[in-house]
GUDO-458449 format. One line per field, with one value per residue: chain; y, x, z of N, C-alpha, C, O, CB in turn; residue in one letter. Coordinates in steps of 0.001 Angstrom, whole numbers, padded with zeros to 6 digits. Last residue first. Glycine has a CB too. Example, Ala and Ser with C-alpha at 12.3 -4.5 7.8 and 13.67 -1.06 7.14 Angstrom:
REM residues 2
cadena: (A / A)
nv: (-002250 / -005690)
nu: (012850 / 013190)
nw: (007080 / 007800)
cav: (-001060 / -004500)
cau: (013670 / 012300)
caw: (007140 / 007800)
cv: (000030 / -003300)
cu: (012900 / 013200)
cw: (007870 / 007800)
ov: (001138 / -003319)
ou: (013409 / 014236)
ow: (008039 / 008465)
cbv: (-000598 / -004473)
cbu: (014084 / 011308)
cbw: (005725 / 009046)
residuo: (s / a)
***
This chain:
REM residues 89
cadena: (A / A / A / A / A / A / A / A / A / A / A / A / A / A / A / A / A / A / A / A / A / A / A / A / A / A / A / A / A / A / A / A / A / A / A / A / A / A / A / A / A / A / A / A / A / A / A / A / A / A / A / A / A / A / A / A / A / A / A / A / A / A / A / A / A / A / A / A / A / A / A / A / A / A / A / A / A / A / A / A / A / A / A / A / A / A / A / A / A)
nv: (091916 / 095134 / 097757 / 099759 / 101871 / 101826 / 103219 / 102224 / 101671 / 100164 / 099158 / 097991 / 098106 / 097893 / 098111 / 101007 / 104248 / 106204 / 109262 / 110950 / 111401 / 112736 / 110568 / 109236 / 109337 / 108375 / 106173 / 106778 / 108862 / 110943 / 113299 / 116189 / 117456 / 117782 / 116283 / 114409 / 113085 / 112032 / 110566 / 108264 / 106990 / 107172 / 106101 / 104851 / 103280 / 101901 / 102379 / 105970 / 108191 / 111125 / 112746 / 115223 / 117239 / 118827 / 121368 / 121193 / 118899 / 119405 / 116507 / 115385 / 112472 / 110473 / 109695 / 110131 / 109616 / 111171 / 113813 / 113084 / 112419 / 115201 / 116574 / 115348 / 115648 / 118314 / 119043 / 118331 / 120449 / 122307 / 120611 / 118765 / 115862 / 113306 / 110335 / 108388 / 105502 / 103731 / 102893 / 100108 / 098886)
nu: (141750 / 141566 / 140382 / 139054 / 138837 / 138770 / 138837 / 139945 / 139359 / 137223 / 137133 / 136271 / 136699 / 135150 / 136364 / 134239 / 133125 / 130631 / 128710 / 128520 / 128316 / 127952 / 127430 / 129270 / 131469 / 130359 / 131812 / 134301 / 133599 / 136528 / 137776 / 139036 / 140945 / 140546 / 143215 / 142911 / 141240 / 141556 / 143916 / 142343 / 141035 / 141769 / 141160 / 142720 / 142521 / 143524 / 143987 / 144414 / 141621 / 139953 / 137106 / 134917 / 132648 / 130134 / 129002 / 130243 / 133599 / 136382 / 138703 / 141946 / 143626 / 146501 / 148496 / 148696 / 146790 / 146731 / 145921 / 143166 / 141593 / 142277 / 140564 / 137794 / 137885 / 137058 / 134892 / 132254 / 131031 / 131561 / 130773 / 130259 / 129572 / 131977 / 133142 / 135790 / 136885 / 139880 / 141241 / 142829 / 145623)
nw: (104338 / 103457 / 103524 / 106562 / 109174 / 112760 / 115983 / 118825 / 122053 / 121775 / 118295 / 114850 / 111869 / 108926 / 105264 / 103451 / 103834 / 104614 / 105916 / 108017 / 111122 / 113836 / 115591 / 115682 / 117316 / 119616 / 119871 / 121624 / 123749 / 125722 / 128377 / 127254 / 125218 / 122467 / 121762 / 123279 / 122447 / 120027 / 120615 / 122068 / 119617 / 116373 / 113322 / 110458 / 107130 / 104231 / 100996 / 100764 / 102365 / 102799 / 103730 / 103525 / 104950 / 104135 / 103142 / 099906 / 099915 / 100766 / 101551 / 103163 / 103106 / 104480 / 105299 / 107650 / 110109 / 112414 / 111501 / 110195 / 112490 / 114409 / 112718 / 112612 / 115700 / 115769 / 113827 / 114836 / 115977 / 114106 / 110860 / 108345 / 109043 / 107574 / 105725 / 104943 / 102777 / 100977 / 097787 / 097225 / 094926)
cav: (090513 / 093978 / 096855 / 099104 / 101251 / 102081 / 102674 / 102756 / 102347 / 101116 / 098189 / 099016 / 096762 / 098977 / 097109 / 100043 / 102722 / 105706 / 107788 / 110415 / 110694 / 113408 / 111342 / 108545 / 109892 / 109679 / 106078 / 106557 / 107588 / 110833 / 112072 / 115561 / 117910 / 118164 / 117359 / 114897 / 113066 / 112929 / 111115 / 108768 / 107983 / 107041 / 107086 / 104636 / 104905 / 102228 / 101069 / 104836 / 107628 / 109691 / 112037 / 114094 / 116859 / 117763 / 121101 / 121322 / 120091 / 119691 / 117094 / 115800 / 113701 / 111063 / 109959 / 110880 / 109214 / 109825 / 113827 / 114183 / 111898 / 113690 / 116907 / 115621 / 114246 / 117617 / 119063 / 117620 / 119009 / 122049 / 121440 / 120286 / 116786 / 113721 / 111542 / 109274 / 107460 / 104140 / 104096 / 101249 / 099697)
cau: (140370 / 142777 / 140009 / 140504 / 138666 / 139461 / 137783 / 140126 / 140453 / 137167 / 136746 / 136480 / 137144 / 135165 / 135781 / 135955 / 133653 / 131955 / 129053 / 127254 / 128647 / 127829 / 126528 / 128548 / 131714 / 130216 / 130617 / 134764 / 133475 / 135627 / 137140 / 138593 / 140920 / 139296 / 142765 / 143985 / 141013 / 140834 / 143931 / 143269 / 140813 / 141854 / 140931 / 142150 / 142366 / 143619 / 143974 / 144549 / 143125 / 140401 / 138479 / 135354 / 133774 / 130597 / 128301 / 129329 / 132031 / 134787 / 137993 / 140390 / 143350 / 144919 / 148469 / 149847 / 147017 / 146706 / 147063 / 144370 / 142228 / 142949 / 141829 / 138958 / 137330 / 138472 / 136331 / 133018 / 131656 / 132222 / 130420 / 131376 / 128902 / 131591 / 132434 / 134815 / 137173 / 138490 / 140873 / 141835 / 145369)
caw: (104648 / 103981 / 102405 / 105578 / 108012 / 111612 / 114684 / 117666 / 121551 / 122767 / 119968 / 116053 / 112853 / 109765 / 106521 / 104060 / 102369 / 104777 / 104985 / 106890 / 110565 / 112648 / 115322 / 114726 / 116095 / 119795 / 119333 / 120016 / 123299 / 124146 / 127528 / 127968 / 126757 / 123344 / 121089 / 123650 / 123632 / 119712 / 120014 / 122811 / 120714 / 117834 / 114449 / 112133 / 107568 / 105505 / 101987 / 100312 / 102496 / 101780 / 104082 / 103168 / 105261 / 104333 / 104718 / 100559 / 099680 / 101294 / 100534 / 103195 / 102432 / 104148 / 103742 / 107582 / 108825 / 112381 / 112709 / 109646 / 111564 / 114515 / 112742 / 111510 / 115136 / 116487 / 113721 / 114026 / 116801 / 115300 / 112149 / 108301 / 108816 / 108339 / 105567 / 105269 / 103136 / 102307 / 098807 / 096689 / 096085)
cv: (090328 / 092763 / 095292 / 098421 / 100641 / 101094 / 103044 / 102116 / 103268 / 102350 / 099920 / 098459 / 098134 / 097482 / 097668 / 099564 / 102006 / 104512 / 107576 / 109974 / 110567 / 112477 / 111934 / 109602 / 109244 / 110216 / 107223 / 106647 / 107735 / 109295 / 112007 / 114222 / 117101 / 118546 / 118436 / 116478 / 114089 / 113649 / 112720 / 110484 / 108948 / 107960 / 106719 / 106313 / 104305 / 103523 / 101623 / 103698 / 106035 / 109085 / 111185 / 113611 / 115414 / 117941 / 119536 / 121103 / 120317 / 120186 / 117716 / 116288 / 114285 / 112186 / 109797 / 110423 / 110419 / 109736 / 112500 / 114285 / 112384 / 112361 / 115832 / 115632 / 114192 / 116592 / 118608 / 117564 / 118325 / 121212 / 121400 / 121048 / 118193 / 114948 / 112070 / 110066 / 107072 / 105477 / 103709 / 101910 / 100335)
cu: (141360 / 141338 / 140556 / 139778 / 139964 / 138628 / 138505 / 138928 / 140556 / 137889 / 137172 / 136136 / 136956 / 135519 / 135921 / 134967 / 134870 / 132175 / 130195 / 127635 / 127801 / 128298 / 126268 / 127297 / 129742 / 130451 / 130359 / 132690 / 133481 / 135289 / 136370 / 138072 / 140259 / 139199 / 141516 / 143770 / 141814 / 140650 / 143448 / 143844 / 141219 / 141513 / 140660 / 142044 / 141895 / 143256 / 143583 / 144556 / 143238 / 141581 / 138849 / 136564 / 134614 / 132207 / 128736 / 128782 / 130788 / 134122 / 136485 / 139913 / 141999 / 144964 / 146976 / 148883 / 147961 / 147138 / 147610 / 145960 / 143037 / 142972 / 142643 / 139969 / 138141 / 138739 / 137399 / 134308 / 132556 / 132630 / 131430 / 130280 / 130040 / 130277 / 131949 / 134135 / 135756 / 138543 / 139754 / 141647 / 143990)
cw: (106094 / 104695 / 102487 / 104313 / 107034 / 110523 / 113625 / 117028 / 120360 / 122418 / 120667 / 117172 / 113812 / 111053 / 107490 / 104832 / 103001 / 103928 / 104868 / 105839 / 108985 / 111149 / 114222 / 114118 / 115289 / 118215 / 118916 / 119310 / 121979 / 124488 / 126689 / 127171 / 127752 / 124491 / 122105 / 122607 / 124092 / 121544 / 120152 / 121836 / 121388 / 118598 / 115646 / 112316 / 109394 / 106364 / 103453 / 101297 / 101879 / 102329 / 103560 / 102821 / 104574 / 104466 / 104523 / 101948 / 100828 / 100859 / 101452 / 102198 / 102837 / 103922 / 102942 / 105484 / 108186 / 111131 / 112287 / 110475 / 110950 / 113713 / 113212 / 111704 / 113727 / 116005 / 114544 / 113745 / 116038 / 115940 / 113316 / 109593 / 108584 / 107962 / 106830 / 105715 / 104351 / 102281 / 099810 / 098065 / 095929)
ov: (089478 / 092997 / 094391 / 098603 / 100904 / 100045 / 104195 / 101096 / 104434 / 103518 / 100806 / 097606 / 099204 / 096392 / 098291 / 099860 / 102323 / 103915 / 108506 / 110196 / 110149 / 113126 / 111964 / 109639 / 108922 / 111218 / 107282 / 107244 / 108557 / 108543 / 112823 / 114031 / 117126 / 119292 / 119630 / 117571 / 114668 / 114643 / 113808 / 111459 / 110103 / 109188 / 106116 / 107287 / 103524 / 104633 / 101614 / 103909 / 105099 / 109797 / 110162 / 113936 / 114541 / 118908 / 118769 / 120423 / 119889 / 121362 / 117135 / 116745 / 113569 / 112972 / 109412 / 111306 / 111604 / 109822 / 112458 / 114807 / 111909 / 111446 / 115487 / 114850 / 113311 / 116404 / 118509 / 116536 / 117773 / 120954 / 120387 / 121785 / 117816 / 115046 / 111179 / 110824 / 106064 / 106310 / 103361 / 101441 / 100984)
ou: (141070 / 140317 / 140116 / 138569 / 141155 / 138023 / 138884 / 138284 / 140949 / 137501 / 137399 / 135264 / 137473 / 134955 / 136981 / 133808 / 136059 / 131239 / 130995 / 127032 / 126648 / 128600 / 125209 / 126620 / 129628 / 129873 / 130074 / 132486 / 132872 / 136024 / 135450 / 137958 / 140635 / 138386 / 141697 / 144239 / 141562 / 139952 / 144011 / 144123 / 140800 / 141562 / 139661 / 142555 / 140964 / 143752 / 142414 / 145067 / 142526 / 142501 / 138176 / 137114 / 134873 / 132790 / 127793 / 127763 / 130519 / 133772 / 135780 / 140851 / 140998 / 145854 / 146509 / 148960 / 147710 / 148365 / 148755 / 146952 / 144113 / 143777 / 143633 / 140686 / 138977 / 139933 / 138547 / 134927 / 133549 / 133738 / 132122 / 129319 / 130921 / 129941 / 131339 / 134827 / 135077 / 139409 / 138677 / 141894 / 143726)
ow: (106936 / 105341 / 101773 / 104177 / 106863 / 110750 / 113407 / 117271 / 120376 / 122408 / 119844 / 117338 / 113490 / 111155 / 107428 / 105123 / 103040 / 103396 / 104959 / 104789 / 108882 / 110147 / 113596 / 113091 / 114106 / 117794 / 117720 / 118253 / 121295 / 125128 / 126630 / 125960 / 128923 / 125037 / 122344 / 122922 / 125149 / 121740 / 120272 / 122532 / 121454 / 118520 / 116039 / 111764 / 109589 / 106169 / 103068 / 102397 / 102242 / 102733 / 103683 / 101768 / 105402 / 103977 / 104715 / 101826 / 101950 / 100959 / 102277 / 101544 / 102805 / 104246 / 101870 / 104630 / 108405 / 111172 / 111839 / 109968 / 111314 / 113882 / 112565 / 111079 / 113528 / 115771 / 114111 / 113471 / 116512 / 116410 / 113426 / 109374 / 109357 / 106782 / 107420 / 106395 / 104543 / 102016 / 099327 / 099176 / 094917)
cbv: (088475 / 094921 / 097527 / 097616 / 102205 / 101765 / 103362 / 102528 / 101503 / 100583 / 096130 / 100277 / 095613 / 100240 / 095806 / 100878 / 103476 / 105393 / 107661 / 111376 / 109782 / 114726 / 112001 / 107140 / 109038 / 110236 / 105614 / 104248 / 106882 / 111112 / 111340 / 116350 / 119185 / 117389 / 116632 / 113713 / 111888 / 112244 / 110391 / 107352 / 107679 / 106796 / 107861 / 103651 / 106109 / 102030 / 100240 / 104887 / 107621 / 110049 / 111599 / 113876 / 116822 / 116913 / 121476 / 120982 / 119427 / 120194 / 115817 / 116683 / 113487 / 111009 / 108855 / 110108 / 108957 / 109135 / 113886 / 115842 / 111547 / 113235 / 118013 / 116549 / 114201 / 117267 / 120075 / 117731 / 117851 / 122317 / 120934 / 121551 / 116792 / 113964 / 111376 / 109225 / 109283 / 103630 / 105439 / 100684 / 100766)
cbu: (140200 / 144352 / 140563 / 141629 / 137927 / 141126 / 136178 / 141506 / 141219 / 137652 / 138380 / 135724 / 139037 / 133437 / 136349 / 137728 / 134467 / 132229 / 128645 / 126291 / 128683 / 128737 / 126560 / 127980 / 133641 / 131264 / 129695 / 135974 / 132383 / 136734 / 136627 / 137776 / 140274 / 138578 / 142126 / 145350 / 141163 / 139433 / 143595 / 144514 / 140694 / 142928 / 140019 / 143544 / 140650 / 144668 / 145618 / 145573 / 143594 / 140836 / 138667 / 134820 / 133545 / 130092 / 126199 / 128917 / 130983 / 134465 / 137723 / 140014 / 143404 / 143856 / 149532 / 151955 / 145583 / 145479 / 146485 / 143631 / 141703 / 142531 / 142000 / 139035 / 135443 / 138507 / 136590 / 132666 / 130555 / 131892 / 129080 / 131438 / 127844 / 132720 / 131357 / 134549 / 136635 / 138713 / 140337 / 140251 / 146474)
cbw: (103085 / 105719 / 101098 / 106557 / 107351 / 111822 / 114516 / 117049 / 121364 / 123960 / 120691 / 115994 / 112686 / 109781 / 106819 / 105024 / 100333 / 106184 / 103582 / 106373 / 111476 / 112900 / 115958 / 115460 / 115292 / 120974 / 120065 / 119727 / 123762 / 122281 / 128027 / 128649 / 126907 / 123478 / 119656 / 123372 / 124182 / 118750 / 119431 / 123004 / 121331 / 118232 / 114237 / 113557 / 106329 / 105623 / 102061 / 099609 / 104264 / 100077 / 105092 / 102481 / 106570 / 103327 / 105012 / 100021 / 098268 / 102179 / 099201 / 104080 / 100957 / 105133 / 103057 / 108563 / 108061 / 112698 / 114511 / 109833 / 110945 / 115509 / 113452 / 110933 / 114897 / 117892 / 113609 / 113208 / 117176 / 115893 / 112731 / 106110 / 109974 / 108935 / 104671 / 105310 / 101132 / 104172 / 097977 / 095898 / 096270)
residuo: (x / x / x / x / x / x / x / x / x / x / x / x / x / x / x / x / x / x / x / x / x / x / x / x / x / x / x / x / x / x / x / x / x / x / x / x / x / x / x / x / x / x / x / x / x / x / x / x / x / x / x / x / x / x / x / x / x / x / x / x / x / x / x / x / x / x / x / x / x / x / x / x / x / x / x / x / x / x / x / x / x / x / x / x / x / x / x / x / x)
***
C-alpha cells in the first residue's frame, strides 16, 4: 500500500476544498505545517465537486483547486465531476 497526498496553501480559499476532502475520504489525514495544508490518504484520495459545492453554496470549477495548490504524489484521473489521485495502473 503507498500513500497519495496533497498539499494546499493554509488560507480561506483553501479550506472548503480541505474540508470536503476530509468529508470524502473517510481514511485521510491532514497534517500542517507551516502556511500548508497536507493531506494523506493510503492508495486513493477524490475530491468532488458537487461536494465542495455544497460546502460554498455555490458553483465550483474543480480547476479552481489549482490555484492554491503546491504539490501532490499519485496518478491524477480528473474530468468535470472529480479529481482524484491514486497509485492503481
Amino acid at each position: 500500500m503507498s500513500n497519495v497526498f496533497i498539499a494546499f496553501q493554509d488560507n480561506e480559499d483553501s479550506r472548503p476544498i480541505i474540508e470536503a476532502i476530509l468529508a470524502d475520504n473517510a481514511n485521510a489525514q491532514a497534517n500542517y505545517p507551516t502556511g500548508l495544508v497536507k493531506i494523506v490518504a493510503p492508495d486513493s484520495l477524490v475530491i468532488r465537486r458537487q461536494t465542495i459545492e455544497s460546502l460554498i453554496g455555490r458553483a465550483f470549477n474543480l480547476q479552481q483547486i489549482q490555484v492554491n495548490l503546491v504539490t501532490l504524489s499519485g496518478r491524477i484521473d480528473e474530468d468535470d465531476d472529480q479529481f482524484s489521485l491514486s497509485w492503481t495502473h
